[in-house]
N, C-alpha and C positions, 0 to 999 in steps of 0.2 A: 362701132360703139354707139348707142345711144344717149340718148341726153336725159335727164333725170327734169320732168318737168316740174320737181322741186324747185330746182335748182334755175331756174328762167320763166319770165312771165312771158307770152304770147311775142310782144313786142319785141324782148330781148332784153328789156330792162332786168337791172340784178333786184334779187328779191332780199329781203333781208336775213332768211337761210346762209347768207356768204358770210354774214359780219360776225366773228367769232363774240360771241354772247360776254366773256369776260374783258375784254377791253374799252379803255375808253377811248375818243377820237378828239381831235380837236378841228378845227375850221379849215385849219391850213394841211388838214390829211397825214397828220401824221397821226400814228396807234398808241397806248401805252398799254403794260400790263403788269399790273401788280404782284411781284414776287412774293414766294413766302416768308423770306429773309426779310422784308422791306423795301426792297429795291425796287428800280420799275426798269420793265424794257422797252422799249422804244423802237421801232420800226416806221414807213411808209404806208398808205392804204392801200389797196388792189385799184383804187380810183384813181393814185398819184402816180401810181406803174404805170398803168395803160395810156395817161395820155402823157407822159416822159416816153416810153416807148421804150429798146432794148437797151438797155442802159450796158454801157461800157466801162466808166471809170466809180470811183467812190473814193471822195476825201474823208477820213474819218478822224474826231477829234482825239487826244492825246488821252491816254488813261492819268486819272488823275485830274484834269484839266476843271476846273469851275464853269457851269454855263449859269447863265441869264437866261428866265424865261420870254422868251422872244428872240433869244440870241442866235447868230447862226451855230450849229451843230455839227450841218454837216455837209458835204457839195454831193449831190448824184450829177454826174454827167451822160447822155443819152444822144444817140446818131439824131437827135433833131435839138436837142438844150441843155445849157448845163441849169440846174436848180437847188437854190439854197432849199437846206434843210433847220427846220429852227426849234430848237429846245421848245417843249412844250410847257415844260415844270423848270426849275430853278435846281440845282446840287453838283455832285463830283460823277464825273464819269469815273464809276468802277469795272468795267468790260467794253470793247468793243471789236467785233463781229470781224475778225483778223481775214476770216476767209474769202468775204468780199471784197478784199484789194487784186485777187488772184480768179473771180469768177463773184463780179457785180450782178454777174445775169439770175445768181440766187434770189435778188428780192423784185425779179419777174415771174421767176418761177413758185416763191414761196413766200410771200409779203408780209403772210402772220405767222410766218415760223423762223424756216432756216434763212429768211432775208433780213430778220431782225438786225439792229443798227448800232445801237449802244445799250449798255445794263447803264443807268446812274444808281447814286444815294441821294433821294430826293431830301430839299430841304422845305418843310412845311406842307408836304404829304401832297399826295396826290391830287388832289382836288384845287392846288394852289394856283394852279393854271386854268383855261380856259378849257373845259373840255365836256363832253358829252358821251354817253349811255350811244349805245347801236339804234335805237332807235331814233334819238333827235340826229344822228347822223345820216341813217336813211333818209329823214326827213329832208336832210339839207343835199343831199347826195338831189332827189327827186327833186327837188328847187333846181337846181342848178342844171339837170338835166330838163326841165320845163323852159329854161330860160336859153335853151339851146336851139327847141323845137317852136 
């Protein structure tokens, strides 16, 4: 199988081809994505998988449950760390991601889809939280990765 050099610069750095165009991201790598109902869904980055690594366990909050934006959300556990997960936006958890307590390794394998984390009801919409577009994410994704090298 070949590699699609879309999909990778020379180096190996990710190109911004990866970051699914309708989401936004926040600092601390978590996704969100605006439902058409008004909800949002909530998941990890492909950047916050890779360096947690094959993740084992996942705490997930209560349906119904109120968060705080900044609030813990939710525990991923991985054969090197466990790491909090934190509400990126303020509302009610209306869904969360049942089949991840039975097969965590879904949001290794699928970060912006079937690894999704919680649906909430945001309160004071999306934007209420700290969050950025795919590109000021790349941008910070590329910082962090300079500050490595």
């Amino acid at each position: 199988m070949e590699k699609h050099a879309s999909n990778y610069e020379l180096d190996g750095r990710r190109t911004m081809s990866e970051l699914p165009g309708d989401l936004r991201f926040t600092s601390e790598h978590e996704w969100l994505r605006p439902e058409e109902d008004g909800s949002v869904t909530i998941g990890i980055t492909d950047h916050a998988q890779t360096a947690l690594g094959d993740l084992v366990y996942v705490e997930l909050p209560d349906v119904g449950q109120d968060l705080e934006t900044g609030g813990e959300m939710a525990v991923v556990e991985s054969v090197k760390a466990a790491s909090d997960v934190y509400a990126p936006v303020s509302g009610s958890v209306l869904a969360i991601n049942e089949a991840l307590a039975d097969d965590p390794e879904k949001i290794n394998a699928d970060p912006y889809g079937d690894g999704w984390i919680v649906r909430m009801q945001v309160t004071g919409g999306i934007d209420s939280g700290d969050t950025m577009d795919p590109d000021a994410y790349q941008a910070l994704l590329d910082e962090l990765e300079a500050e490595v090298h």
